[in-house]
N, C-alpha and C positions, 0 to 999 in steps of 0.2 A: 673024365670029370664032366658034370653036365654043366650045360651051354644055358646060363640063365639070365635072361634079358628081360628089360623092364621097358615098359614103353611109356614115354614120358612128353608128356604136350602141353604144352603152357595154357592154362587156365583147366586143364581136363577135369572129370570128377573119375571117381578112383573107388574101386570097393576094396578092402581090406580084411584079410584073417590074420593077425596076430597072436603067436601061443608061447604059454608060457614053457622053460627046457623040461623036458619028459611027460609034461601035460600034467605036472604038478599044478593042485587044487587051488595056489595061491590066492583066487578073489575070492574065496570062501572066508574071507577075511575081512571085515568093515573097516579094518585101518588100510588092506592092501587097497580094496578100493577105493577110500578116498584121496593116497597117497597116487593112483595112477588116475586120477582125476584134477589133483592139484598139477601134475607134469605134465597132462595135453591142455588146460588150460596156462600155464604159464608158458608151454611152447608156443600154442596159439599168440599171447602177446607178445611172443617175441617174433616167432617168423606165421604170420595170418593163415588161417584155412576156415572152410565153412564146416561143418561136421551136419549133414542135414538128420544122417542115422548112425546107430551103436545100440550093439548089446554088448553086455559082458556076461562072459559065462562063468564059471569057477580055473578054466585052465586056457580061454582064449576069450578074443574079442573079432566080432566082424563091426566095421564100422563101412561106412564113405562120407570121403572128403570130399570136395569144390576147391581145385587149388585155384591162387589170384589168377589174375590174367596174365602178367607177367612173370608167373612162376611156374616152374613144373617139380620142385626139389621137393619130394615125401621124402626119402629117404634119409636126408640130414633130418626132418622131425621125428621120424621114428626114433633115428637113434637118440636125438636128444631124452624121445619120453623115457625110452627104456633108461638109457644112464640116470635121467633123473627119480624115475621109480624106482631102480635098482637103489641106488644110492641111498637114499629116504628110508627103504625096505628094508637095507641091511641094518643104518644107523637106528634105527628102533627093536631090532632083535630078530628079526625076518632071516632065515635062511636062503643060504646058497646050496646047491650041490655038487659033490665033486665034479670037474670035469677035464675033459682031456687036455695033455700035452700042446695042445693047437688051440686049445681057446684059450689055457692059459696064456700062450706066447700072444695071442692077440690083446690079452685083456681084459680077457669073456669070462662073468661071472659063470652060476648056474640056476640063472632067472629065469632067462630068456631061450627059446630058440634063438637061431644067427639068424637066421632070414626071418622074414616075411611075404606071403601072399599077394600080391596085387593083381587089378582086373580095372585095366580102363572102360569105365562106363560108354557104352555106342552113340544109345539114344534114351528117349524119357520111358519106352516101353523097358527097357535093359535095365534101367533106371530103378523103375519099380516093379522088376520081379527080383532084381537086387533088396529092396526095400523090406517088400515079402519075406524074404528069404531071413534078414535079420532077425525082423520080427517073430517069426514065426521058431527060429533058431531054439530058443530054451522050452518049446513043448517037442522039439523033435527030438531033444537030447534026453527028454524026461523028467524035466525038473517043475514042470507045469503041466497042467491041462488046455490052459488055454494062455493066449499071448499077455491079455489084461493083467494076469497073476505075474509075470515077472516086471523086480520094481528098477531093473538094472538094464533098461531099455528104453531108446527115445519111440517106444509105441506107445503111451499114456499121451506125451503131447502131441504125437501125429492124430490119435483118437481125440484128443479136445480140442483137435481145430477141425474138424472133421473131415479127414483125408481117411479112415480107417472108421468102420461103427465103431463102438465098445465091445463090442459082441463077435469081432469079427473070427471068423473060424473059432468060437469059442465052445467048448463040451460041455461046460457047465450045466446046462440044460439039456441034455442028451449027446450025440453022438453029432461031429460035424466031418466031415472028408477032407483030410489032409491033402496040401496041396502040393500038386506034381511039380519039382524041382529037377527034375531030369534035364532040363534044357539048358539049366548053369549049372551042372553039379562039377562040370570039369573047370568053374570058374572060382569055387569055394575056397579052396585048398584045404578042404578038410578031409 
């Protein structure tokens, strides 16, 4: 059985990939997504985090959090979002799919993967090839040319406060060099 430990430090910031069960297309959907929008925002008012980045893609999400200072519990929010988008999901007509004897016995739809990925943040360099890496997420998958074009990403407000050009790694105008992610690929969990 593998040996899977979270490491958990009161106020940490935290990168996240969360997928949906069998990497079913689910956000290809404007009701999923605004359904799993309405759930980290009402989680957020119930138990606080920061979300500085997020993309969503059709079958996962990488986000990072800033938990409080006196908090280190992602995991009680996860579960909340998922229940709560689960829930929402199904009661508007949203499928589930089969799944086993064990996730039945637990409870488990067929929304969600069980787990999720996490990556406690080191420093502000970690930090922001984390960041990078978000952004960049929906041209590596192929669903863009450039980061500007997807509209299911906090890179439009990191670009209008100018932490990012508009332009950045953008092909629009010819050809630009994808950037080397070797260095956190074993921190993605993709």
């Amino acid at each position: 059985m593998p040996d899977y430990r979270r490491w958990f430090r009161t106020g940490g910031t935290y990168f996240f990939t969360v997928v949906t069960f069998n990497r079913r297309k689910i956000f290809c959907n404007e009701l999923a997504r605004s359904f799993l929008h309405r759930a980290i925002t009402e989680v957020r008012a119930l138990r606080p985090f920061e979300m500085p980045g997020i993309v969503l893609l059709p079958e996962h999400c990488h986000c990072i959090w800033k938990m409080p200072d006196d908090d280190d519990d992602f995991s009680v929010r996860w579960r909340m979002i998922k229940r709560r988008f689960t829930k929402s999901w199904l009661a508007c007509g949203g499928r589930d799919v089969p799944v086993s004897p064990s996730r039945i016995k637990r409870g488990e739809r067929g929304v969600w993967q069980r787990r999720f990925w996490e990556h406690l943040i080191a420093d502000q360099q970690d930090f922001a090839r984390h960041m990078d890496y978000i952004h960049y997420n929906p041209v590596k998958h192929g669903h863009v040319k450039c980061p500007h074009q997807w509209q299911h990403s906090s890179f439009l407000r990191w670009a209008k406060e100018g932490v990012y050009g508009h332009d950045w790694l953008c092909q629009c105008r010819g050809s630009s060099k994808p950037p080397d992610f070797e260095a956190i690929s074993h921190f993605v969990g993709e």
